[in-house]
gemmi code that builds the backbone of each chain (N, CA, C; Angstrom):
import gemmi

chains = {
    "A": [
        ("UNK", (-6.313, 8.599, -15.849), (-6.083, 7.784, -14.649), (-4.889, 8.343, -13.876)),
        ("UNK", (-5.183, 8.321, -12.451), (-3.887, 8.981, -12.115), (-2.656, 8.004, -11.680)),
        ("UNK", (-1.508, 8.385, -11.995), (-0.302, 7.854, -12.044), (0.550, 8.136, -11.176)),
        ("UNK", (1.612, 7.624, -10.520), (2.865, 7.545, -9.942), (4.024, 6.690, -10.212)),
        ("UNK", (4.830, 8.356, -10.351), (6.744, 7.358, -10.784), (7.268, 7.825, -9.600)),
        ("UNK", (8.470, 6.959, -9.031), (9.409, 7.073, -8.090), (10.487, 6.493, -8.712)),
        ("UNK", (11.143, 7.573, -8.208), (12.855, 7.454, -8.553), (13.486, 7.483, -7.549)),
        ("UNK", (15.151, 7.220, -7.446), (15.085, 6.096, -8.274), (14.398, 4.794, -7.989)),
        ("UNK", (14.533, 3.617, -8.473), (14.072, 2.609, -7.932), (15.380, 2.025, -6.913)),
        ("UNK", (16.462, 2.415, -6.544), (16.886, 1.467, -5.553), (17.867, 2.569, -5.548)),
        ("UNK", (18.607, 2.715, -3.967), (19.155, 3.522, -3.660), (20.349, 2.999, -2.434)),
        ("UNK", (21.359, 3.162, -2.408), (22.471, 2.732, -1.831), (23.154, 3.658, -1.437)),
        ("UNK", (23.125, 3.878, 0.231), (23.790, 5.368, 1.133), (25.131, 4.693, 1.979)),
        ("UNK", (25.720, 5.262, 2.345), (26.569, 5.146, 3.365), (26.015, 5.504, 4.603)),
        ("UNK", (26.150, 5.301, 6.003), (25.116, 5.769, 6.700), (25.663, 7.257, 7.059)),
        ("UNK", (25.057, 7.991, 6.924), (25.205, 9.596, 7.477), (25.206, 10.060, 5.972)),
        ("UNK", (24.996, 9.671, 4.774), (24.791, 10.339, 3.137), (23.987, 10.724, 3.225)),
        ("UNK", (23.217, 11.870, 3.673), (21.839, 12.260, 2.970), (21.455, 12.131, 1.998)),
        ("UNK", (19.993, 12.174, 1.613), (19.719, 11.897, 0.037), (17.808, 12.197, 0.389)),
        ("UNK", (17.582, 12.099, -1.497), (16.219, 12.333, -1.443), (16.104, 11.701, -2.315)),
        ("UNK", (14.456, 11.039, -2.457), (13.703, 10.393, -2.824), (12.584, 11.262, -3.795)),
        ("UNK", (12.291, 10.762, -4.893), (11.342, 11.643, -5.692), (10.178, 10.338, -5.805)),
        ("UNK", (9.181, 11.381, -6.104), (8.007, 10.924, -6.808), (6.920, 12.129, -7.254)),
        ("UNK", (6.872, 11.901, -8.419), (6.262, 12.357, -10.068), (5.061, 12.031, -9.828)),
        ("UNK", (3.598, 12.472, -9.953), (2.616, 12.157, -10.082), (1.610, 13.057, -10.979)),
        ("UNK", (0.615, 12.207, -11.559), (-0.644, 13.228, -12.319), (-2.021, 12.574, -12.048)),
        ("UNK", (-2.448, 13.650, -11.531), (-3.299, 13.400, -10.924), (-4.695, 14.304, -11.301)),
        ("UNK", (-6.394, 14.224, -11.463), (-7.292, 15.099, -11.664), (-7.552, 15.634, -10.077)),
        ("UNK", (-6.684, 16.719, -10.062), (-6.979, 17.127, -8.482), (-6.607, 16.103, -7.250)),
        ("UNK", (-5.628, 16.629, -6.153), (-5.216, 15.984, -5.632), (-5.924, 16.397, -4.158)),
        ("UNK", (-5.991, 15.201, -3.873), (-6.523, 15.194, -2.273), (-5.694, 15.495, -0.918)),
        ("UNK", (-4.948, 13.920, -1.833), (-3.626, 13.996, -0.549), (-2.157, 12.878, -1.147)),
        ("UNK", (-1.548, 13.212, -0.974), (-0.119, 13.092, -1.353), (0.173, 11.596, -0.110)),
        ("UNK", (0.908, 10.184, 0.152), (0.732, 9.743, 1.344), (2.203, 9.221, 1.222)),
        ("UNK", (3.053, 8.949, 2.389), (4.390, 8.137, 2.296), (4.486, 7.321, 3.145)),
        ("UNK", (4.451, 5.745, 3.016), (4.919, 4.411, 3.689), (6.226, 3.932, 3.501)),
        ("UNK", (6.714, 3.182, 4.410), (7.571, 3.030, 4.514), (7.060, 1.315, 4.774)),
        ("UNK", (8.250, 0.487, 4.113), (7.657, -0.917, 4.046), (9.082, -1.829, 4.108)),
        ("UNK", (9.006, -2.799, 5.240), (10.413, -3.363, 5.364), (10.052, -5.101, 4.854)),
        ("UNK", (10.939, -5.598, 4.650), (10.576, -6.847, 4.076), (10.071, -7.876, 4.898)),
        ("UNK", (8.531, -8.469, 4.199), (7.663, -9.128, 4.501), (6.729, -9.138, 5.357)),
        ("UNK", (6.380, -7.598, 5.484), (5.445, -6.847, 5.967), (4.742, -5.452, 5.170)),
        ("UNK", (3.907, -5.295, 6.000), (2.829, -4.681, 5.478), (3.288, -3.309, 5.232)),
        ("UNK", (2.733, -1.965, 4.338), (3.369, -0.650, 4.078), (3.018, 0.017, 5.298)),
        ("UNK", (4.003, 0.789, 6.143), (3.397, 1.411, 7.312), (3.684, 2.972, 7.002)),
        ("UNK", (2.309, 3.282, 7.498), (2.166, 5.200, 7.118), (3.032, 5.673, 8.014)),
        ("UNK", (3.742, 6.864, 7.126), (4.422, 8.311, 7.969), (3.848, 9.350, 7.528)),
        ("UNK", (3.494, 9.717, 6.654), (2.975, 11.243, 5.919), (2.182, 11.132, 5.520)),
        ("UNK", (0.969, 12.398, 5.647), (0.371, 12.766, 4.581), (0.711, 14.202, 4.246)),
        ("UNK", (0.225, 14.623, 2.836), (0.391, 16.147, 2.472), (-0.501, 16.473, 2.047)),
        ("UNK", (-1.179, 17.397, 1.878), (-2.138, 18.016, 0.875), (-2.538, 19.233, -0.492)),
        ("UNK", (-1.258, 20.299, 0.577), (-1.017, 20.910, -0.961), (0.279, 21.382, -0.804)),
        ("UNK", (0.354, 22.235, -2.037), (1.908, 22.250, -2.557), (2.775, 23.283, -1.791)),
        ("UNK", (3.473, 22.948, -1.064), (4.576, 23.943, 0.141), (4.619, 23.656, 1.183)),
        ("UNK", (3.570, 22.280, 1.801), (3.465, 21.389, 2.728), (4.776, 20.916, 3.087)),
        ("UNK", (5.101, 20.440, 4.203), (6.389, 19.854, 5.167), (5.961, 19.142, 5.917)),
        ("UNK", (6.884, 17.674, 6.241), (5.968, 17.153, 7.438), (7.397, 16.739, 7.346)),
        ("UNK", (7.659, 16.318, 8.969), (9.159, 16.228, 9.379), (8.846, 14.850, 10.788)),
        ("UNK", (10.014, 13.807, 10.340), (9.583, 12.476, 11.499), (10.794, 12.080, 11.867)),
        ("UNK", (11.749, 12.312, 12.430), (13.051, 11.940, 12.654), (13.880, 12.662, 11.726)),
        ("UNK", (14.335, 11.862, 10.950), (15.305, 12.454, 10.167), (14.788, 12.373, 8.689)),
        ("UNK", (13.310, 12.343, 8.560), (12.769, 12.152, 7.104), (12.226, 13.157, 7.261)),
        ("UNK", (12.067, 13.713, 6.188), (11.149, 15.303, 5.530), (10.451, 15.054, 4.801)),
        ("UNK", (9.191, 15.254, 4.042), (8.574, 15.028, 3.015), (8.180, 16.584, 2.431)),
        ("UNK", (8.190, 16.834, 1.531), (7.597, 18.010, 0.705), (6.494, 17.967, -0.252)),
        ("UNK", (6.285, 18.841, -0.994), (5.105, 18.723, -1.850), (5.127, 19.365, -2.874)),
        ("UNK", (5.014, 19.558, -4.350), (4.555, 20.973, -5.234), (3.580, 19.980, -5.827)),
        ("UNK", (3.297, 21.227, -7.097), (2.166, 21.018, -8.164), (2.545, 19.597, -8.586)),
        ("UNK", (3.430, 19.069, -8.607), (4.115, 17.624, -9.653), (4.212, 16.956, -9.103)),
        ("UNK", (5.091, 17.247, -7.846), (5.879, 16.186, -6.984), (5.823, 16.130, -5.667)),
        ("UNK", (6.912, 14.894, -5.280), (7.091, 15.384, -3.456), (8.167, 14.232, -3.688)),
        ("UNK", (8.816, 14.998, -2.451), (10.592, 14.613, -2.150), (10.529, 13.817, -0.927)),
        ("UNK", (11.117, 13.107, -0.156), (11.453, 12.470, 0.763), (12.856, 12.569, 0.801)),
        ("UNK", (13.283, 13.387, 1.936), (14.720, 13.175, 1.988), (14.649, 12.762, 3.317)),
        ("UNK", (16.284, 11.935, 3.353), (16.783, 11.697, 4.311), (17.808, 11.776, 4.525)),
        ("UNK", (17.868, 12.429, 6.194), (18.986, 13.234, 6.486), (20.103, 12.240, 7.597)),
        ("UNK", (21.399, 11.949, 7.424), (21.912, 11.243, 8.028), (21.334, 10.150, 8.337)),
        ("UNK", (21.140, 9.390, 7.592), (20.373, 8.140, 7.410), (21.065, 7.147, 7.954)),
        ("UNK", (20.686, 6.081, 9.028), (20.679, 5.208, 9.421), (21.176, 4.102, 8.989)),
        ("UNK", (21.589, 2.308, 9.461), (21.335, 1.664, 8.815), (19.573, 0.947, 9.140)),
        ("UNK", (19.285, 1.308, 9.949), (17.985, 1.070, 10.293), (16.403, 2.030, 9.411)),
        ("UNK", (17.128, 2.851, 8.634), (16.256, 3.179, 7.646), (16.259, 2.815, 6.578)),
        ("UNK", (17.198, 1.926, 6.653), (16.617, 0.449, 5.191), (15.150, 0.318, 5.178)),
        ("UNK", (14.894, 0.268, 3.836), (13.246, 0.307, 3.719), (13.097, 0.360, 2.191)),
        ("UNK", (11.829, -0.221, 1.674), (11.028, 0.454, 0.745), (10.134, 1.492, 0.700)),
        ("UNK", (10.437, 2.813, 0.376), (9.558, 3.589, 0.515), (8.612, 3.833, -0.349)),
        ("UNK", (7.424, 3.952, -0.286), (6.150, 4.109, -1.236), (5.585, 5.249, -1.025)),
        ("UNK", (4.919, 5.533, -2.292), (4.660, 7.011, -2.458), (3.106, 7.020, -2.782)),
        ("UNK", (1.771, 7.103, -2.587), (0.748, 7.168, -3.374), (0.345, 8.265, -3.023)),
        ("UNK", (-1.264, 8.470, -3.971), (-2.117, 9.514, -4.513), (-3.420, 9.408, -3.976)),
        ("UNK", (-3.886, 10.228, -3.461), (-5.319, 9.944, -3.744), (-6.295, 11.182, -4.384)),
        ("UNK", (-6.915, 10.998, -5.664), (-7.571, 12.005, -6.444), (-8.599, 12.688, -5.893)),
        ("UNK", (-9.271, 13.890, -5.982), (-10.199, 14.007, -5.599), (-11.758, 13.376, -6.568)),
        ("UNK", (-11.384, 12.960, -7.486), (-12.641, 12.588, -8.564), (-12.945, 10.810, -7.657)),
        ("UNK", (-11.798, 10.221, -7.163), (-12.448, 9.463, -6.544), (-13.289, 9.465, -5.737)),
        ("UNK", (-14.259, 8.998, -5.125), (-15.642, 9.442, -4.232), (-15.088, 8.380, -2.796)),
        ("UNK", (-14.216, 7.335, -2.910), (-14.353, 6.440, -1.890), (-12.713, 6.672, -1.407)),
        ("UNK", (-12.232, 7.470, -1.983), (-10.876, 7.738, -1.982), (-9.590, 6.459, -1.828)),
        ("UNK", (-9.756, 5.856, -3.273), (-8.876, 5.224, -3.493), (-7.416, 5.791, -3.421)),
        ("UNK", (-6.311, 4.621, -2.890), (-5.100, 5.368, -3.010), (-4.609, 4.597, -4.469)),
        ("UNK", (-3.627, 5.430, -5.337), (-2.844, 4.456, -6.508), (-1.067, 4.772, -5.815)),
        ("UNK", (-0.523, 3.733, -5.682), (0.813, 3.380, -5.304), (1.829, 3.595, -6.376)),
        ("UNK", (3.112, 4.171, -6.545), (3.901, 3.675, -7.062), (4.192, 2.628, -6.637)),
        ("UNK", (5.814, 2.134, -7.403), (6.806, 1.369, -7.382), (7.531, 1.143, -6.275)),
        ("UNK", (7.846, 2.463, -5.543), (8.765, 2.931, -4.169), (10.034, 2.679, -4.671)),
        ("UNK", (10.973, 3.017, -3.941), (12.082, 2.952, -4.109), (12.846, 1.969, -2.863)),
        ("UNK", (13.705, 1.815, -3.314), (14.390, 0.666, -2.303), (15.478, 0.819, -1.688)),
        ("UNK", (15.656, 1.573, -0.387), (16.809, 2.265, 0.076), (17.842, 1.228, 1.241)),
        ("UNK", (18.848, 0.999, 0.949), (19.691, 0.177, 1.988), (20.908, 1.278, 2.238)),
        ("UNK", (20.763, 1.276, 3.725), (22.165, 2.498, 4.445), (23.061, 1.579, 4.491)),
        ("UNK", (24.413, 1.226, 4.507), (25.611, 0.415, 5.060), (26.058, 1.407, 6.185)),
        ("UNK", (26.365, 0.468, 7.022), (27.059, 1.293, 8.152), (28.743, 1.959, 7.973)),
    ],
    "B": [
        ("UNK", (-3.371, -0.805, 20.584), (-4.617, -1.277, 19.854), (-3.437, -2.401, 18.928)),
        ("UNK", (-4.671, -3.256, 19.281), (-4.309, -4.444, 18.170), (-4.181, -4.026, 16.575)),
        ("UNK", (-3.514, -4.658, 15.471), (-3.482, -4.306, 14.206), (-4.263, -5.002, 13.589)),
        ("UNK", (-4.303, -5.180, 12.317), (-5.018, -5.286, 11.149), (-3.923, -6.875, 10.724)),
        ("UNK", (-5.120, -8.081, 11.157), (-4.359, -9.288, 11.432), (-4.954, -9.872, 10.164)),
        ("UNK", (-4.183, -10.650, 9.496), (-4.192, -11.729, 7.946), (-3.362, -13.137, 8.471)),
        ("UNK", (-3.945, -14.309, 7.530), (-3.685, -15.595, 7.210), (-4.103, -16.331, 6.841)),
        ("UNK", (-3.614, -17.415, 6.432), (-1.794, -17.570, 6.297), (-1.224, -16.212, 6.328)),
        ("UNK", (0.019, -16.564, 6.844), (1.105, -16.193, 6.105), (1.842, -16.263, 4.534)),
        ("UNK", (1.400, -17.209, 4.895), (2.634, -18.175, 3.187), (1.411, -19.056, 2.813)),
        ("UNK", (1.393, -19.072, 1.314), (0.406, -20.248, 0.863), (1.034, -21.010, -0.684)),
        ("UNK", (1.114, -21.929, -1.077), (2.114, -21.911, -1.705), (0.629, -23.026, -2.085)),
        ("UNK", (0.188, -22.926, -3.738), (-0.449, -23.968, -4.346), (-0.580, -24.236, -6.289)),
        ("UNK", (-1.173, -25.080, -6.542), (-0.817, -25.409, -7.979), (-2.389, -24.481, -8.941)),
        ("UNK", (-1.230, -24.299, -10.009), (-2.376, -23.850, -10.647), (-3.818, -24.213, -10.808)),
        ("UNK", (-4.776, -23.538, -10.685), (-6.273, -24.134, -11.074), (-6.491, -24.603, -10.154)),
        ("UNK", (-6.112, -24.454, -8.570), (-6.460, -24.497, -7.170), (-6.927, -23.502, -6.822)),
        ("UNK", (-7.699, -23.843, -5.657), (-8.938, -22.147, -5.037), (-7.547, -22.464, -3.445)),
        ("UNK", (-7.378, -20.565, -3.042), (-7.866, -20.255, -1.937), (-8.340, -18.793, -1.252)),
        ("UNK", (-8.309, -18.828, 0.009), (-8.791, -18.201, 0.632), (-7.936, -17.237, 1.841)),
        ("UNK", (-7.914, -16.123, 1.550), (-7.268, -15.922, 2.981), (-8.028, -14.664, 3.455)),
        ("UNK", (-7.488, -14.732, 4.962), (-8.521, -14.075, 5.684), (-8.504, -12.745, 6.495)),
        ("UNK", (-9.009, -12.072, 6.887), (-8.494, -10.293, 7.294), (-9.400, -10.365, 8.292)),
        ("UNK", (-8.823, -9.965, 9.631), (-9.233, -8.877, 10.751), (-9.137, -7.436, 10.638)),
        ("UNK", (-10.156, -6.666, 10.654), (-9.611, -5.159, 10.593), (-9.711, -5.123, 12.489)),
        ("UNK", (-8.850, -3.764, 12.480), (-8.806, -2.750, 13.548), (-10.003, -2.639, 14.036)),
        ("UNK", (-10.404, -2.652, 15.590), (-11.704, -2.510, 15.740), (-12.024, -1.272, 15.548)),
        ("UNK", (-13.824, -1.196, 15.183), (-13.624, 0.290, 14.496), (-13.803, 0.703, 13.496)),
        ("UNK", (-12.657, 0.231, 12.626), (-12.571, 0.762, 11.169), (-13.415, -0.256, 10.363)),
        ("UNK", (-14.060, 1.294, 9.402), (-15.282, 1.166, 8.819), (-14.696, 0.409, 7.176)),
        ("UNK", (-13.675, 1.066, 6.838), (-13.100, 0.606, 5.667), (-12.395, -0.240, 5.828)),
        ("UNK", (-12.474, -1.381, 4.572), (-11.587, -2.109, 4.969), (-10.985, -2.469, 3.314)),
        ("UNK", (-9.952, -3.197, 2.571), (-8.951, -2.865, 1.218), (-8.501, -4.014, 1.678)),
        ("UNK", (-8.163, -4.597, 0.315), (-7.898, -5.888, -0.272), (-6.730, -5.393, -1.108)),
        ("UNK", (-5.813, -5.012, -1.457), (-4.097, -4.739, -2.503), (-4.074, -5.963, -2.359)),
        ("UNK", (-3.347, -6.297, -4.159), (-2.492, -7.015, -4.439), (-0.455, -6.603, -4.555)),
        ("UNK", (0.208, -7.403, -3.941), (1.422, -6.696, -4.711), (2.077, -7.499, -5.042)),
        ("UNK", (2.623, -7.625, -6.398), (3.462, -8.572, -7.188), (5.128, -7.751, -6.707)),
        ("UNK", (5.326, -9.009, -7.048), (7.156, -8.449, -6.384), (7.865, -7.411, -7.324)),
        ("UNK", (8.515, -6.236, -6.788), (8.935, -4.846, -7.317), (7.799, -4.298, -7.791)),
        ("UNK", (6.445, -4.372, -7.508), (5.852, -3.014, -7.917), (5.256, -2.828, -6.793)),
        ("UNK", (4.244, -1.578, -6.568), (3.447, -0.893, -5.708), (2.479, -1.720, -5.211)),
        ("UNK", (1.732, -1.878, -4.617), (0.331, -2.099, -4.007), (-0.755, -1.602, -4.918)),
        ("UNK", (-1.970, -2.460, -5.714), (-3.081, -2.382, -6.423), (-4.152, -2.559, -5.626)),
        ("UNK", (-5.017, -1.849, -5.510), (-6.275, -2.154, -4.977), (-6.971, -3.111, -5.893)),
        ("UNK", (-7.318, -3.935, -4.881), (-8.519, -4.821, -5.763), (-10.175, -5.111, -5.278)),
        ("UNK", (-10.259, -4.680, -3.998), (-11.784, -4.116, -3.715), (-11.849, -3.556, -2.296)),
        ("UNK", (-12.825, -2.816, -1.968), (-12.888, -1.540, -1.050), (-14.045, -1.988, -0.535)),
        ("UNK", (-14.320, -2.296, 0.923), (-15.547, -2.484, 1.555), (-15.485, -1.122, 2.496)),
        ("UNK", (-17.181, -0.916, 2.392), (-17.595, 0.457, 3.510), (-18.333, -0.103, 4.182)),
        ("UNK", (-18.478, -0.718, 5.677), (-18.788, -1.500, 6.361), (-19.158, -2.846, 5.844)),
        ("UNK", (-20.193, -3.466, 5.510), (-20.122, -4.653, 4.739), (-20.838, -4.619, 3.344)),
        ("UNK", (-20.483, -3.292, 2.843), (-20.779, -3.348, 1.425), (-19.935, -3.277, 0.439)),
        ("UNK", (-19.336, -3.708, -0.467), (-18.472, -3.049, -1.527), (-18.780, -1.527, -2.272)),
        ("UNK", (-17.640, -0.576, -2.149), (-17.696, 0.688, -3.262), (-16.528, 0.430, -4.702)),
        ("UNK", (-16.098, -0.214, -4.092), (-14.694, -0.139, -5.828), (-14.309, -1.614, -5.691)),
        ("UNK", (-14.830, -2.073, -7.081), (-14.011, -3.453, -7.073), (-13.641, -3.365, -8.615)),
        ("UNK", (-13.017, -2.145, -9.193), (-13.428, -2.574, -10.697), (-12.167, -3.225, -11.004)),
        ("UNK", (-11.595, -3.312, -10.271), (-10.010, -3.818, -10.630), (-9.924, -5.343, -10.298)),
        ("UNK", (-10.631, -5.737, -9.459), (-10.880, -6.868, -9.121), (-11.264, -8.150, -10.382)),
        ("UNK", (-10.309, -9.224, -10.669), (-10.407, -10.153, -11.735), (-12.041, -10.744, -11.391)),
        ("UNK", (-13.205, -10.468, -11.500), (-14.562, -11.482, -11.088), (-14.093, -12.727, -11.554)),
        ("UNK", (-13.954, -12.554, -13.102), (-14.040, -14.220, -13.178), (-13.374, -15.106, -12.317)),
        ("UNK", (-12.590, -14.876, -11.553), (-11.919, -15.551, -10.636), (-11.438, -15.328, -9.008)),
        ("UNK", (-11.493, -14.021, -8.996), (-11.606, -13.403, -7.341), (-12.990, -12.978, -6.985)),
        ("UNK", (-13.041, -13.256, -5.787), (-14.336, -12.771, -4.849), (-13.881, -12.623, -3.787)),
        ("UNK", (-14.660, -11.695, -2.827), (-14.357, -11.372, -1.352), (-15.726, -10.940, -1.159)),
        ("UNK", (-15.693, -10.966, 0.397), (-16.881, -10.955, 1.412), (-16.296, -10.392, 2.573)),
        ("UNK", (-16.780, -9.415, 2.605), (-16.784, -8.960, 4.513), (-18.247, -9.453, 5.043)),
        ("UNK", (-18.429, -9.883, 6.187), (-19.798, -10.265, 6.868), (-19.963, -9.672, 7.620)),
        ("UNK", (-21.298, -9.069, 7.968), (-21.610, -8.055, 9.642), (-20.565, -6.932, 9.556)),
        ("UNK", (-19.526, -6.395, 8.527), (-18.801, -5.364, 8.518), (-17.564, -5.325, 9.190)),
        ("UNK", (-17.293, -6.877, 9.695), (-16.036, -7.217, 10.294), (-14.594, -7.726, 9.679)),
        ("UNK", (-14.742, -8.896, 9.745), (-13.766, -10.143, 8.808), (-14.111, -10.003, 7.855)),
        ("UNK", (-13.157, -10.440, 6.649), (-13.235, -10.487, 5.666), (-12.493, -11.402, 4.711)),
        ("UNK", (-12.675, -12.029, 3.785), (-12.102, -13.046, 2.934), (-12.146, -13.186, 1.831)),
        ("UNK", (-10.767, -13.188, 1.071), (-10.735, -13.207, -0.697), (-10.103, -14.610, -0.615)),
        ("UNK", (-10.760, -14.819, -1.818), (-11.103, -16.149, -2.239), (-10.270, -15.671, -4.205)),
        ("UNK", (-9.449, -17.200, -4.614), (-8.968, -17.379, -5.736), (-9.790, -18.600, -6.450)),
        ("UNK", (-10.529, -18.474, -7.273), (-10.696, -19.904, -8.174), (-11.076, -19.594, -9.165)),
        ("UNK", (-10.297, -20.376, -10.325), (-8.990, -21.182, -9.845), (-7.917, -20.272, -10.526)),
        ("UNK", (-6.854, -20.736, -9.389), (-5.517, -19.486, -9.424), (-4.947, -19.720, -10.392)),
        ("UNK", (-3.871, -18.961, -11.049), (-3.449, -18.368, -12.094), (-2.055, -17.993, -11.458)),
        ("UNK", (-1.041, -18.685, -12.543), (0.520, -18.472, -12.347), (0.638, -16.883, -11.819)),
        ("UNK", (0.523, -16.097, -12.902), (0.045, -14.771, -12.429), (-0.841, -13.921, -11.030)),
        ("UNK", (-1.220, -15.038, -10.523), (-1.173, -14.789, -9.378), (-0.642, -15.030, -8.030)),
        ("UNK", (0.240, -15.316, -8.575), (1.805, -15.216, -7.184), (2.133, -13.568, -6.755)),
        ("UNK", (1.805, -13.303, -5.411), (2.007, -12.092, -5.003), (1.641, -11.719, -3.547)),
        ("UNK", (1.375, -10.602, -3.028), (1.253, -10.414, -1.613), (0.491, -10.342, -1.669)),
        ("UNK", (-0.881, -10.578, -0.538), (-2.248, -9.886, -0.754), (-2.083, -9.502, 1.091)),
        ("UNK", (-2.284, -8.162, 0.587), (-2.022, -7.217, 1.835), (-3.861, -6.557, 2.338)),
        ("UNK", (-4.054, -6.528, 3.224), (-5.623, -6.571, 3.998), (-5.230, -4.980, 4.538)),
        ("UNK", (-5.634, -3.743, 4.243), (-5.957, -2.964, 4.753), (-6.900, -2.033, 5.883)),
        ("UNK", (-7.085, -1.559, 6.754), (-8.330, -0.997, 6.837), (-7.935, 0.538, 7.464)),
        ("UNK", (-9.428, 1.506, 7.345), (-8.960, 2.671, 7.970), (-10.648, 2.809, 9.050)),
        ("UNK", (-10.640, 4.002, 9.970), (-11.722, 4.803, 9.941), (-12.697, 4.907, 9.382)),
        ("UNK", (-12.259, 5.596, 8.072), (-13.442, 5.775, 7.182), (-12.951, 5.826, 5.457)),
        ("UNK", (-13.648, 5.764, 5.417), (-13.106, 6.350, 3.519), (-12.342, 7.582, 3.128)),
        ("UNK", (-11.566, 7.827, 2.480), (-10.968, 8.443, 2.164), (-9.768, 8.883, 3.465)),
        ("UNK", (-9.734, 8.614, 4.463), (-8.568, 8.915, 5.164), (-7.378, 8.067, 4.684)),
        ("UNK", (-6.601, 8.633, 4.450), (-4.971, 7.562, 3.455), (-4.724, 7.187, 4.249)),
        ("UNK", (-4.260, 7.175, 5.714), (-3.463, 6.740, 6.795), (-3.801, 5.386, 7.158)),
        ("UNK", (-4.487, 4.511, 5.900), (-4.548, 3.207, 6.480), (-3.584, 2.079, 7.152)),
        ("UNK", (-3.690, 1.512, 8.070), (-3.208, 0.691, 8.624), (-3.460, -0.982, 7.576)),
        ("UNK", (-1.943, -1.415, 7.617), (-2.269, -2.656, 6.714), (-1.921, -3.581, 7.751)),
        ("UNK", (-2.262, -5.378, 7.003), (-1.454, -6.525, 8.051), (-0.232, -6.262, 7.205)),
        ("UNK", (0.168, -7.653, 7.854), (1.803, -7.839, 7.250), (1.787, -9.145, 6.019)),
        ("UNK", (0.376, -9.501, 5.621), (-0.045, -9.828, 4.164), (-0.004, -11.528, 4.227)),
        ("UNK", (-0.305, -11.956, 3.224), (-0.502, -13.549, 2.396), (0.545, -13.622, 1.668)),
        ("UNK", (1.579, -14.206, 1.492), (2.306, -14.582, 0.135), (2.103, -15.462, -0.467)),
        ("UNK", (1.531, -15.606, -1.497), (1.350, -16.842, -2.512), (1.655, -17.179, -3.646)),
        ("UNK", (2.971, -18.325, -3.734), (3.246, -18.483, -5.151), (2.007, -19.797, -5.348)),
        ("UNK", (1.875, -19.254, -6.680), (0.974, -20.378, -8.010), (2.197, -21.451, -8.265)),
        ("UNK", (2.433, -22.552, -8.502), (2.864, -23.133, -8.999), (2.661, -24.400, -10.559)),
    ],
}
model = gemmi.Model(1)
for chain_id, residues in chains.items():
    chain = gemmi.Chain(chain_id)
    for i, (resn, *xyz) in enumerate(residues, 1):
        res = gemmi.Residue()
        res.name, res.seqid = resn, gemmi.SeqId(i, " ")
        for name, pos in zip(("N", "CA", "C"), xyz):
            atom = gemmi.Atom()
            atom.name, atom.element = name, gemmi.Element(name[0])
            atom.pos, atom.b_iso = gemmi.Position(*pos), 0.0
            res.add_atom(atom)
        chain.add_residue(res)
    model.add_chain(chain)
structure = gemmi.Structure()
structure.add_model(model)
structure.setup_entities()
C-alpha cells in the first residue's frame, strides 16, 4: 500500500527563516507527487504537482522538488501569511482511478 | 468559476444519530471524492464517483456510510448511525477527470459525535 511521512509535523519560523519541508513516500510506481496547502477550517488547496525525480516547480517563494524517495518544499523568506498546513500526497500508478493517499502535513506558523 | 460548495458547515449530533451532508461539484467536473479528516492527520478517501457511478469505495465503512451522486451532479454522504469515531471533517472534492491530482475541494462538514 502506498504510504506517506512528513516531517516535521509542526514547524515554527521567524519570518524571513527559510526552511524545508520533507516528505518520504513508497509507492508501486509513481504517477504524480501533489502539494496543498490548507489553512484552518478550510478545504486543502493545490500548488504542485511533480512527476519524476529532478522535477522543480517554483510559486512565490515555495519550491517543491522531487527524487526516487522524496520531495522537499522549501520556503524561502517566509511570510507570516504562509502559515499553513502543508500536505503532501501520492498518487500510484497501479491505481486505475487515480486515487490520491495524503500524509499528515506539517504545520508551519511564521511570527513576524 | 464558482468552487466546489458543501453543507452544513458544522453539525454537531449524538451518537447512533444519521446525517447527511451535501456536495456541489465545479461545473464540469466529472470526478467527484468524499475524504474524511480526523484532526492532525491527512485526508482519507472514502468513495470516488466517475460521473454518477462509483469506482473506489473500499475504504468506505458500508455498514454505516453511504453516498449517492444523482444525474452526475450533487452528491450526499449519509451516517447511520454515527459513531464517536466519527467526529471529523468531511471534505467534498472534485476534479475534471480521474486521475488529474489538482482537485479542487469545499471548505468541508465538521462533525463532532457526541
Amino acid at each position: 500500500e502506498d504510504q506517506v511521512t512528513q516531517s516535521p509535523e509542526a514547524l515554527r519560523l521567524q519570518e524571513g527563516e527559510s526552511s524545508s519541508l520533507n516528505c518520504s513516500y513508497t509507492v508501486s510506481g509513481l504517477r504524480g507527487l501533489f502539494w496543498y496547502r490548507q489553512d484552518p477550517g478550510k478545504g486543502p488547496e493545490f500548488l504542485f504537482t511533480l512527476y519524476s525525480a529532478g522535477e522543480e516547480k517554483e510559486k512565490e517563494r515555495l519550491k517543491a522538488t522531487l527524487t526516487k524517495k522524496e520531495s522537499f518544499l522549501h520556503i524561502t523568506a517566509p511570510k507570516p501569511e504562509d502559515s499553513a498546513t502543508y500536505l503532501c500526497a501520492v498518487q500510484g500508478l497501479t491505481d486505475s482511478w487515480g486515487k490520491l493517499q495524503f500524509g499528515a502535513g506539517t504545520q508551519v506558523v511564521v511570527t513576524p | 468559476e464558482a468552487g466546489v460548495a458543501q453543507s452544513p458547515r458544522y453539525k454537531i449530533i449524538e451518537k447512533r444519530q444519521s446525517v447527511a451532508f451535501w456536495c456541489n461539484p465545479i461545473s464540469g467536473h466529472a470526478t467527484l471524492y468524499w475524504y474524511q479528516q480526523i484532526l492532525g492527520q491527512g485526508p482519507k478517501l472514502l468513495i470516488q464517483f466517475q460521473n454518477n457511478g462509483v469506482v473506489d469505495d473500499s475504504q468506505l465503512p458500508k455498514d454505516r456510510f453511504s453516498a449517492e451522486r444523482l444525474k452526475g451532479v450533487d452528491s450526499t454522504l449519509k451516517i447511520q448511525p454515527a459513531k464517536l469515531e466519527d467526529s471529523a471533517v468531511y471534505l467534498c472534492a472534485s476534479s475534471l477527470e480521474a486521475g488529474s491530482g489538482g482537485y479542487t475541494f469545499g471548505s468541508g462538514t465538521r462533525l463532532t459525535v457526541v
